[in-house]
PDB file with SEQRES, HELIX, SHEET and CRYST1 records, atoms N, CA, C and O in Angstrom:
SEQRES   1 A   51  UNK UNK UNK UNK UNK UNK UNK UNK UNK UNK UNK UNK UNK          
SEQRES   2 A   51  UNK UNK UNK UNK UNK UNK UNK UNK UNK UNK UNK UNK UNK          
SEQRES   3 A   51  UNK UNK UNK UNK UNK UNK UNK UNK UNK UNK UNK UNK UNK          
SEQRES   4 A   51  UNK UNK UNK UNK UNK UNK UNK UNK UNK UNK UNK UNK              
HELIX    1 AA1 UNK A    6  UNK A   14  1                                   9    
HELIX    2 AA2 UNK A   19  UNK A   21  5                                   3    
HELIX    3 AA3 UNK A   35  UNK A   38  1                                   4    
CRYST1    1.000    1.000    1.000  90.00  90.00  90.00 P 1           1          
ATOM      1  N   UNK A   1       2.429  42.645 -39.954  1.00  0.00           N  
ATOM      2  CA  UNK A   1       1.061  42.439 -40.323  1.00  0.00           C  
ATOM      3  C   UNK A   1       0.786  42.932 -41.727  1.00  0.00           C  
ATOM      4  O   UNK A   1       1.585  43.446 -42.511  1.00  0.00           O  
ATOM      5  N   UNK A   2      -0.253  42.724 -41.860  1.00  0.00           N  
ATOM      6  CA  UNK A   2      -1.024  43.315 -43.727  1.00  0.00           C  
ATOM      7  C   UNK A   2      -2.339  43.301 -43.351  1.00  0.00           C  
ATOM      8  O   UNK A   2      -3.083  42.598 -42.668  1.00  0.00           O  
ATOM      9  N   UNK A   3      -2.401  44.448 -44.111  1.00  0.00           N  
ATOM     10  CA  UNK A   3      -4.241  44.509 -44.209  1.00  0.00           C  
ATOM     11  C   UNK A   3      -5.001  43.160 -44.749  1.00  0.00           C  
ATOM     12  O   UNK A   3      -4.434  42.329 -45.457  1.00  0.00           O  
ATOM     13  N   UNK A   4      -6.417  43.054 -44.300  1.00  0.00           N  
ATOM     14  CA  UNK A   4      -6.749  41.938 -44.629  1.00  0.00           C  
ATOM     15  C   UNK A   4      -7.481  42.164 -45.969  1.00  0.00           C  
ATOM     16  O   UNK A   4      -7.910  43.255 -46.346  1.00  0.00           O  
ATOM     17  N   UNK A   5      -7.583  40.853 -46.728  1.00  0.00           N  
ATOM     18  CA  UNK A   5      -8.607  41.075 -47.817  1.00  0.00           C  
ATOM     19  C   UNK A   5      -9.696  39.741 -47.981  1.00  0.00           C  
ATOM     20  O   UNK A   5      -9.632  38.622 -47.472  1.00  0.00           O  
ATOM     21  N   UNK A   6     -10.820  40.401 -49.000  1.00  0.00           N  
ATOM     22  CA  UNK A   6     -11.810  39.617 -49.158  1.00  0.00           C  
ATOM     23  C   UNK A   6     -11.512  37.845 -48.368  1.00  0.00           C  
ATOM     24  O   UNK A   6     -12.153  37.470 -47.387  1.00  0.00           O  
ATOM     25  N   UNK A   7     -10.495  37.028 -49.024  1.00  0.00           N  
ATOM     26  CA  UNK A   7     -10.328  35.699 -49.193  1.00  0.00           C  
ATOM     27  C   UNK A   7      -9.831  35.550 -47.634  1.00  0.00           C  
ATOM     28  O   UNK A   7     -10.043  34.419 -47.197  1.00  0.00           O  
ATOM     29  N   UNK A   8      -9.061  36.676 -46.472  1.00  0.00           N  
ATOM     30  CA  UNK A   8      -8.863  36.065 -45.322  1.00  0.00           C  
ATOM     31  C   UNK A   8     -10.267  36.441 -44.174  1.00  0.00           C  
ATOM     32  O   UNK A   8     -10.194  35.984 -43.034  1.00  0.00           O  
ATOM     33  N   UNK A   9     -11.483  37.276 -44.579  1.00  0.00           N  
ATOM     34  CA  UNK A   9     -12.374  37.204 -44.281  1.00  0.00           C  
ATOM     35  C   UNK A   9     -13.104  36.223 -44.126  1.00  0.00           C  
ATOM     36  O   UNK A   9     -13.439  35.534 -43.162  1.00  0.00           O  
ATOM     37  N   UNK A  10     -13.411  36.242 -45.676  1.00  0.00           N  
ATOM     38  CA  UNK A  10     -14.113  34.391 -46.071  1.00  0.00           C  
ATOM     39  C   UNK A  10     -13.467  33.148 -45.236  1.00  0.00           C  
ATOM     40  O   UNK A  10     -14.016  32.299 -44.534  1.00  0.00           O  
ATOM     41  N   UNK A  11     -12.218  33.335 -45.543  1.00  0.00           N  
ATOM     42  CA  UNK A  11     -11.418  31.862 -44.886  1.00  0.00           C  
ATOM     43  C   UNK A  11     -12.187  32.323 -43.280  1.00  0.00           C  
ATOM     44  O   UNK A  11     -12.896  31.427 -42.821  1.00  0.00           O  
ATOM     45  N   UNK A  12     -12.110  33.430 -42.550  1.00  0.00           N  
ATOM     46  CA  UNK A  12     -12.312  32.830 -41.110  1.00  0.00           C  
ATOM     47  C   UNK A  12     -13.860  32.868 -40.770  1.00  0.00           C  
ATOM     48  O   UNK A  12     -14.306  32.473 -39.693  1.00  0.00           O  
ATOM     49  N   UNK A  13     -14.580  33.347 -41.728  1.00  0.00           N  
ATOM     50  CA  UNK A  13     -16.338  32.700 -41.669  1.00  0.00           C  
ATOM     51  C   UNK A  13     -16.497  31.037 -41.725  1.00  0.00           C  
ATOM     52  O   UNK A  13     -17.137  30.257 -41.020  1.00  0.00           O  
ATOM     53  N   UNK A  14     -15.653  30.851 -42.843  1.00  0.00           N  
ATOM     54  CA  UNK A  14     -15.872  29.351 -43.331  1.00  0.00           C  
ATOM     55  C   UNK A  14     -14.907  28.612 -41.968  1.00  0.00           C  
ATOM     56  O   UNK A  14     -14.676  27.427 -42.208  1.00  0.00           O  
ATOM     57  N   UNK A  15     -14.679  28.803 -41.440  1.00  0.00           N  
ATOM     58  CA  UNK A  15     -13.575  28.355 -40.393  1.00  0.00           C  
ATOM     59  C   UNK A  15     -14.766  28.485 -39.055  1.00  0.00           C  
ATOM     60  O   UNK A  15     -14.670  27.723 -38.093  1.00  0.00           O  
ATOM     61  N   UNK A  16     -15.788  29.454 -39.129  1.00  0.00           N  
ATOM     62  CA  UNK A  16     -17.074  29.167 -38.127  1.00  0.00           C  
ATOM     63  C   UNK A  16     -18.118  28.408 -38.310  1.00  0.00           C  
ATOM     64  O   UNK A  16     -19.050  28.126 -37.557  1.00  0.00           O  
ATOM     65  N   UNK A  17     -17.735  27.929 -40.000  1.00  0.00           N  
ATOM     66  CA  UNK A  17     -19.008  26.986 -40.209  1.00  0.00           C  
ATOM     67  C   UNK A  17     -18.756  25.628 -40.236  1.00  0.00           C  
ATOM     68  O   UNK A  17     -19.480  24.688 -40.562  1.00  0.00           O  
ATOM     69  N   UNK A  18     -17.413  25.681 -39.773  1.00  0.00           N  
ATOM     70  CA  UNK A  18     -16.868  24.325 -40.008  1.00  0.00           C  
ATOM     71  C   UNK A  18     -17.064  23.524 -38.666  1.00  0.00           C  
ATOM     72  O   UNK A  18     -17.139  24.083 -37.571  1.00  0.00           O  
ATOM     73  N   UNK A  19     -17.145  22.077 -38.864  1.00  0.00           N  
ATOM     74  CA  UNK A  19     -17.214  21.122 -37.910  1.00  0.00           C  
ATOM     75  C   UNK A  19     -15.715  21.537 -36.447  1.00  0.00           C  
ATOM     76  O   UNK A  19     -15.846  21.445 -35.227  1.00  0.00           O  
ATOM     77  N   UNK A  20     -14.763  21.865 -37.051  1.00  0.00           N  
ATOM     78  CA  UNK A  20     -13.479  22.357 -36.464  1.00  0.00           C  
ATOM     79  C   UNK A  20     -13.959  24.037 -35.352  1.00  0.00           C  
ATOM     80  O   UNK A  20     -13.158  24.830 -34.858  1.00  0.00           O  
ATOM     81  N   UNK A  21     -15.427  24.076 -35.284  1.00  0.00           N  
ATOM     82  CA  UNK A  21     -15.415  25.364 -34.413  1.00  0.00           C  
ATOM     83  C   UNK A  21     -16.223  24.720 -33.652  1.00  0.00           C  
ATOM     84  O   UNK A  21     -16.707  25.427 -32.768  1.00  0.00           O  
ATOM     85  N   UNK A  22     -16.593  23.518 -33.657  1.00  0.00           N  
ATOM     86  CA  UNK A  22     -18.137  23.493 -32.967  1.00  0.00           C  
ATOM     87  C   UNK A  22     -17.789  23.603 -31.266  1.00  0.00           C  
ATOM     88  O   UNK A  22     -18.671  23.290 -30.466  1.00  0.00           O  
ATOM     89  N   UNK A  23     -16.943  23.896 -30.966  1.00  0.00           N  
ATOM     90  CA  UNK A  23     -16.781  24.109 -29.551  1.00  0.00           C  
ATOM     91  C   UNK A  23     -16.357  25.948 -29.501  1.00  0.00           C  
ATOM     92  O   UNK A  23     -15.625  26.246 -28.557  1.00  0.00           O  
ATOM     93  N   UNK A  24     -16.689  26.877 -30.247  1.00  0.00           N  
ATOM     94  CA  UNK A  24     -16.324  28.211 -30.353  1.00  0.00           C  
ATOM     95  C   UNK A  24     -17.808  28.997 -30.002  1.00  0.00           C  
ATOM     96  O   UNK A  24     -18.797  28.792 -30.706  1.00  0.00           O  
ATOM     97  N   UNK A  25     -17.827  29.606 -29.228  1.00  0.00           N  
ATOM     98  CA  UNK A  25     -18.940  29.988 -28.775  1.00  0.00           C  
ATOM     99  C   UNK A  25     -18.748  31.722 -28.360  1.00  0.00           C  
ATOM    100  O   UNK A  25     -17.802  32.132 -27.687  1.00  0.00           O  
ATOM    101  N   UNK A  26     -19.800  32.568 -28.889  1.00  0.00           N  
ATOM    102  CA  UNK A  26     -19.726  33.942 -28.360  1.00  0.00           C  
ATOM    103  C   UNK A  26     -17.925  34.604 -28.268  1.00  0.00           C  
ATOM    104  O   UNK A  26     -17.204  35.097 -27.401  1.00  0.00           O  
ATOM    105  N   UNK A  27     -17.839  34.306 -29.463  1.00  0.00           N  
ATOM    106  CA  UNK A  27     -16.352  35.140 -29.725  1.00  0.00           C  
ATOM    107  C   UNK A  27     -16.252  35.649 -30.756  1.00  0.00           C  
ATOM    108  O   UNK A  27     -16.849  35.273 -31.765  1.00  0.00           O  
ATOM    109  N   UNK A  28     -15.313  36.802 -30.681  1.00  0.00           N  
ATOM    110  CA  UNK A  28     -14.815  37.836 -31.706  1.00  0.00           C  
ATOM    111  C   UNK A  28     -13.928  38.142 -32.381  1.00  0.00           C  
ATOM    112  O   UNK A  28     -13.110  39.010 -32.076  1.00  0.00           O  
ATOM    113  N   UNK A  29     -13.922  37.408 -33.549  1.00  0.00           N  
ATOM    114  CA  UNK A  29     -12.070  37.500 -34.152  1.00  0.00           C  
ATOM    115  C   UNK A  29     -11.861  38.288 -35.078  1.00  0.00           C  
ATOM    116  O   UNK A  29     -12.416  38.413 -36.170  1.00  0.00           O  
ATOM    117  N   UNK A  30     -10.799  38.975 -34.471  1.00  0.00           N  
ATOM    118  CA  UNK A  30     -10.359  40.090 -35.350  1.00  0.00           C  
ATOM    119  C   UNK A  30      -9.446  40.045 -36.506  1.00  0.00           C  
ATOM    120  O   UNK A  30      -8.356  39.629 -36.112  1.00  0.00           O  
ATOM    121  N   UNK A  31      -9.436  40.298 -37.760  1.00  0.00           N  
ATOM    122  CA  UNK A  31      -9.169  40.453 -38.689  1.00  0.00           C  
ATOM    123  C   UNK A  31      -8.520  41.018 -39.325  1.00  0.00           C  
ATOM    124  O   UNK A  31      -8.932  41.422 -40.412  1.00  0.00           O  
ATOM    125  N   UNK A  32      -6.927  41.329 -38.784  1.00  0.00           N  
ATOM    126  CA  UNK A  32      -7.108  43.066 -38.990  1.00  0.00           C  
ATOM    127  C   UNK A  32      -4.957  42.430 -39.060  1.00  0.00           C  
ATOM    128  O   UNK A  32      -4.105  43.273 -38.780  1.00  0.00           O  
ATOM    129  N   UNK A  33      -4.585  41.174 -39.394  1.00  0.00           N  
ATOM    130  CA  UNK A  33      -3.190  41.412 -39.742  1.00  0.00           C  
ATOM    131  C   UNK A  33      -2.239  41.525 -38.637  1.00  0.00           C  
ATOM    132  O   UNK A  33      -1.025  41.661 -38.790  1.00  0.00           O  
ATOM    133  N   UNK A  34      -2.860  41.461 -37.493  1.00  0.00           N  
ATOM    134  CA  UNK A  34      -1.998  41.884 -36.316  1.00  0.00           C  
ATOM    135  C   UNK A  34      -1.566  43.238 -35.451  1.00  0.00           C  
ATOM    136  O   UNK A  34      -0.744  43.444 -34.558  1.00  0.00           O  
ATOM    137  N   UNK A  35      -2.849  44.322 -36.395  1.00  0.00           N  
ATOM    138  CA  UNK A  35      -2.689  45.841 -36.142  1.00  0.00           C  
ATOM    139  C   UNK A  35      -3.054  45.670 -34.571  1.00  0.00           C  
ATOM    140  O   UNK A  35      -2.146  45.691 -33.741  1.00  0.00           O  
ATOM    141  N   UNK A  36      -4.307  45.512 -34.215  1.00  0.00           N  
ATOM    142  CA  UNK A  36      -4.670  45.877 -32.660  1.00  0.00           C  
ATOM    143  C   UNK A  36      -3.673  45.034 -31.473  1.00  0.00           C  
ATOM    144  O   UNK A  36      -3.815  45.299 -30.280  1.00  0.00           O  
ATOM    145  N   UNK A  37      -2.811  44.154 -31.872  1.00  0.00           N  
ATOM    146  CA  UNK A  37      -1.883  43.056 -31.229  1.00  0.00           C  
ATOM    147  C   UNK A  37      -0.972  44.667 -31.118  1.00  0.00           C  
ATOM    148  O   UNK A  37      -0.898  45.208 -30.015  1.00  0.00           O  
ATOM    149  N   UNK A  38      -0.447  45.196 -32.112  1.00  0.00           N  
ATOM    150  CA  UNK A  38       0.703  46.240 -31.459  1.00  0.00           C  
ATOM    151  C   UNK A  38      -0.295  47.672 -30.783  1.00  0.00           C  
ATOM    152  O   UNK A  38      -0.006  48.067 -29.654  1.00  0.00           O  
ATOM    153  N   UNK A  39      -1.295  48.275 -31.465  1.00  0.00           N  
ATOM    154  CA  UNK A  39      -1.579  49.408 -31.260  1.00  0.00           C  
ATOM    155  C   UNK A  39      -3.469  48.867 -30.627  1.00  0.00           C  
ATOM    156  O   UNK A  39      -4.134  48.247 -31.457  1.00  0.00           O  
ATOM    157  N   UNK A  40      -4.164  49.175 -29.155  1.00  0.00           N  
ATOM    158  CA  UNK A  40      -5.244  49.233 -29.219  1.00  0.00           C  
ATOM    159  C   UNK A  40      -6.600  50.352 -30.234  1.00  0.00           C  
ATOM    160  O   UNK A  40      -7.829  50.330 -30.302  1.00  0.00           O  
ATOM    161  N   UNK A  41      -5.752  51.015 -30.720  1.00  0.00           N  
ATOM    162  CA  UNK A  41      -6.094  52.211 -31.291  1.00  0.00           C  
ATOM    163  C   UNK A  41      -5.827  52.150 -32.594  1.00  0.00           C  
ATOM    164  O   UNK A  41      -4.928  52.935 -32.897  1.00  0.00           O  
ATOM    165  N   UNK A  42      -6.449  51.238 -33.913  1.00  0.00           N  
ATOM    166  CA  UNK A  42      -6.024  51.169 -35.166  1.00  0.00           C  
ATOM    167  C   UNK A  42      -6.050  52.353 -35.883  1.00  0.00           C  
ATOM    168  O   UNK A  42      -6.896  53.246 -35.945  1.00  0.00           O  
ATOM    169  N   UNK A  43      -4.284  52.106 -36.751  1.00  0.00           N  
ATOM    170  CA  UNK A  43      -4.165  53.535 -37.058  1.00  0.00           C  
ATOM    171  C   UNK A  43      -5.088  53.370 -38.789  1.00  0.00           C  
ATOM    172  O   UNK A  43      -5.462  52.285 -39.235  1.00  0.00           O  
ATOM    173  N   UNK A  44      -5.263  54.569 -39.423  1.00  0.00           N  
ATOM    174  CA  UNK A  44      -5.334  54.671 -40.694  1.00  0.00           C  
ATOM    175  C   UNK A  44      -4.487  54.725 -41.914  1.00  0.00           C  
ATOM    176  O   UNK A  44      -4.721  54.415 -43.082  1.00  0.00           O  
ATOM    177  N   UNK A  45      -3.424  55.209 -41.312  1.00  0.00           N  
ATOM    178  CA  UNK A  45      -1.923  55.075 -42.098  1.00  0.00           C  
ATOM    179  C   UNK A  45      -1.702  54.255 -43.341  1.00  0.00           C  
ATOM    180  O   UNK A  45      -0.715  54.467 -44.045  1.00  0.00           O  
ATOM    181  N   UNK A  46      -2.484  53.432 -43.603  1.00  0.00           N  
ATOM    182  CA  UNK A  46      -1.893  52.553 -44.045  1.00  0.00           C  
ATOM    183  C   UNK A  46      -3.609  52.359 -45.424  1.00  0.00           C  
ATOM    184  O   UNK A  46      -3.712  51.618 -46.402  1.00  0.00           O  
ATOM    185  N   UNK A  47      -4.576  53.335 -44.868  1.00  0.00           N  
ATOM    186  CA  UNK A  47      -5.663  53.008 -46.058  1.00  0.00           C  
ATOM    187  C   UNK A  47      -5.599  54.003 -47.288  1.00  0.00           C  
ATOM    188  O   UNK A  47      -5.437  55.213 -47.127  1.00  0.00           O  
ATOM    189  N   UNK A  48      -5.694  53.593 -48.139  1.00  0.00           N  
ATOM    190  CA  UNK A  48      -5.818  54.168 -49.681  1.00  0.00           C  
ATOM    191  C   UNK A  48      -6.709  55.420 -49.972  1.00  0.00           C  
ATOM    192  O   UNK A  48      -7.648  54.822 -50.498  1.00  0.00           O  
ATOM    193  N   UNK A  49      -7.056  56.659 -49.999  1.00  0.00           N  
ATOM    194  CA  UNK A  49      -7.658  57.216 -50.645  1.00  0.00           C  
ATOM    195  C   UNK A  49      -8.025  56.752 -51.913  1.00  0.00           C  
ATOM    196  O   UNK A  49      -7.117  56.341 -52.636  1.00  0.00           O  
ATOM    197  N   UNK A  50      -9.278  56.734 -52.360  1.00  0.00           N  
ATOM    198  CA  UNK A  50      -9.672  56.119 -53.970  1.00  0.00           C  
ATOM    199  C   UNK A  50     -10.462  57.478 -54.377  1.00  0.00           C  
ATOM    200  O   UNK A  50     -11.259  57.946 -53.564  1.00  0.00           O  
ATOM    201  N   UNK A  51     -10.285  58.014 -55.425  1.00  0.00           N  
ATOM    202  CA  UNK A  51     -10.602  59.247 -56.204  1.00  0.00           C  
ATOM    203  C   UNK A  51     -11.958  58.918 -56.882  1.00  0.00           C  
ATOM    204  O   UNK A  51     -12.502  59.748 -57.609  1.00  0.00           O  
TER     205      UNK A  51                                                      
END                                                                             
C-alpha cells in the first residue's frame, strides 16, 4: 500500500459524481492504500512530523 494523496481523493469523489456510481448508495470508501485491509487499527508509522 501507500499513503493516499490529494489526486486519489479527488479521483474517488469524482468517481461518486459520475454516471458510473449511480447505483452506489450509503457507502464508505476508504482511502487509505490498503492499510485497514492488513491492520483494523491504522498504524501512524508511516506519518511525517512537519516542524
Amino acid at each position: 500500500g501507500k499513503t493516499a494523496v490529494t489526486a486519489d481523493i479527488a479521483n474517488a469523489a469524482l468517481f461518486f459524481l459520475s454516471p458510473a456510481a449511480r447505483q452506489i448508495t450509503g457507502q464508505t470508501l476508504v482511502i487509505d492504500g490498503g492499510w485497514t485491509a492488513v491492520s483494523p487499527v491504522p498504524s501512524l508509522d508511516f506519518v511525517e512530523e512537519k516542524d
